[in-house]
C-alpha positions as YAML, in Angstrom:
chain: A
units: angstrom
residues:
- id: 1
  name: UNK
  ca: [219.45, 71.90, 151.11]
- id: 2
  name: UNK
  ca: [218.01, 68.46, 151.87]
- id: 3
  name: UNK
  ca: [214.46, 67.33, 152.85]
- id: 4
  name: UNK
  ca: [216.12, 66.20, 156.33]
- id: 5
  name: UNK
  ca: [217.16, 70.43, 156.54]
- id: 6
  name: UNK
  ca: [213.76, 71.62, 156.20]
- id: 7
  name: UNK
  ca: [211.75, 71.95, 159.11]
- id: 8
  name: UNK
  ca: [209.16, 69.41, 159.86]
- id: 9
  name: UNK
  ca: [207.16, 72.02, 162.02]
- id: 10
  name: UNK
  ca: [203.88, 72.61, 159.79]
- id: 11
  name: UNK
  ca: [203.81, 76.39, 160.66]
- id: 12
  name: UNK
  ca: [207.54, 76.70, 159.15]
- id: 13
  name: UNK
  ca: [207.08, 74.63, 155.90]
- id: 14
  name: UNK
  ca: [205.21, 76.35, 152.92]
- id: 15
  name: UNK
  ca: [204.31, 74.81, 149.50]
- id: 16
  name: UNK
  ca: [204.84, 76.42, 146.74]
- id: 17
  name: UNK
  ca: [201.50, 78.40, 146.47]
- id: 18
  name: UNK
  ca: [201.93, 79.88, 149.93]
- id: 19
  name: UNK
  ca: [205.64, 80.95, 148.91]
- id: 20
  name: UNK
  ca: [204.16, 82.67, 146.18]
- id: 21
  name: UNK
  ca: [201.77, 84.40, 148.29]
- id: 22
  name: UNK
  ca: [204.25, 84.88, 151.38]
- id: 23
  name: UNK
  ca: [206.95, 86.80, 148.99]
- id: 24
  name: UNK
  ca: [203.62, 88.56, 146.51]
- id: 25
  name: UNK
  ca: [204.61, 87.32, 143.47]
- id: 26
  name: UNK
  ca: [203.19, 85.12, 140.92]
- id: 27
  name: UNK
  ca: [203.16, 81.10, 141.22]
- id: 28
  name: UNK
  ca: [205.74, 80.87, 137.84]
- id: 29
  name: UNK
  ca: [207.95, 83.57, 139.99]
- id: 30
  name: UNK
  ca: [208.04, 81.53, 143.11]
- id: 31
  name: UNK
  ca: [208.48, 78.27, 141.42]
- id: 32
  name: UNK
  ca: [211.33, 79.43, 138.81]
- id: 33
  name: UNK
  ca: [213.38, 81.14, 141.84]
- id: 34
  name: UNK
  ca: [212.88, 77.25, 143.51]
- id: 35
  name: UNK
  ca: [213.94, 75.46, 140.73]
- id: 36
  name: UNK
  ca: [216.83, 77.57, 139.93]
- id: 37
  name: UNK
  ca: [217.78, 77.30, 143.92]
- id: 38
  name: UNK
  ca: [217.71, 80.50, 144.56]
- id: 39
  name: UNK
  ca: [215.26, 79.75, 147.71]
- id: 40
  name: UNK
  ca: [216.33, 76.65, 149.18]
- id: 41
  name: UNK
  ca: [213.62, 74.41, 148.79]
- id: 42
  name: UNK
  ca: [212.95, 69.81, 148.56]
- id: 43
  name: UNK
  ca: [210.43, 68.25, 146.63]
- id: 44
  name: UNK
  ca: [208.03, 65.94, 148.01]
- id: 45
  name: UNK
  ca: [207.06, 63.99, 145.31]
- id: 46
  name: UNK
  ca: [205.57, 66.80, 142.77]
- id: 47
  name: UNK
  ca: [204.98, 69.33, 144.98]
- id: 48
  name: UNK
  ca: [207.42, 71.55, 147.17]
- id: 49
  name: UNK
  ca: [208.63, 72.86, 150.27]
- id: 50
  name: UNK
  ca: [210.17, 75.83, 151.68]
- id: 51
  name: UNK
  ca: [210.99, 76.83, 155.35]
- id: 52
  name: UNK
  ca: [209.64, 79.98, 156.76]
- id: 53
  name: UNK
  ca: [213.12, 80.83, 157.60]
- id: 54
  name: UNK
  ca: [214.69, 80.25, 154.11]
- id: 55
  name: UNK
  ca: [212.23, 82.88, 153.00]
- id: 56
  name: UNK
  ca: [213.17, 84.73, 155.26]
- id: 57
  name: UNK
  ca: [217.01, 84.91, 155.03]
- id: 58
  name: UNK
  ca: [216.07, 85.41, 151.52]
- id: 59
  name: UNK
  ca: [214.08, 88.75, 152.09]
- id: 60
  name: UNK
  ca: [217.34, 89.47, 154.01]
- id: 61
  name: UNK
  ca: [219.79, 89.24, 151.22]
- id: 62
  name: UNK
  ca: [220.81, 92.18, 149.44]
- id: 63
  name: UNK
  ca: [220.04, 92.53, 145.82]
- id: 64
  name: UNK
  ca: [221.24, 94.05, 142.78]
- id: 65
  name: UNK
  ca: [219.72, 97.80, 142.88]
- id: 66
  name: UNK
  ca: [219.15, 99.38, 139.31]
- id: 67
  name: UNK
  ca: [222.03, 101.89, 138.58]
- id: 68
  name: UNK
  ca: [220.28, 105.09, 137.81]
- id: 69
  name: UNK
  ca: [221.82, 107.17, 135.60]
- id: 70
  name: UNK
  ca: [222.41, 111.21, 136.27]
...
């Protein structure tokens, strides 16, 4: 995703603190699933940026569930 895709709306935009926060996990969580592109996400300068709704359609995907066994 490009900066241009992000949206410019301050409500919408997080940095990476307030991603952390938004999905409750630590800072080195939030940052290593932005780096590894797993949240779409743009760096301005150092710091970065994440749409609401990336977040979002994140929480929406379905994950890998822990087989348990019986």
């Amino acid at each position: 995703m490009t900066t241009a895709e992000i949206e410019v709306d301050s409500d919408l935009v997080l940095t990476a603190e307030e991603t952390a926060d938004y999905l409750r996990v630590s800072l080195n969580t939030a940052l290593k699933l932005l780096r590894e592109d797993v949240i779409p996400a743009a760096k301005v300068g150092r710091q970065w940026r994440v749409s609401r709704r990336a977040l979002d359609e994140f929480l929406g995907t379905p994950r890998r569930q822990a087989v348990s066994s019986c």
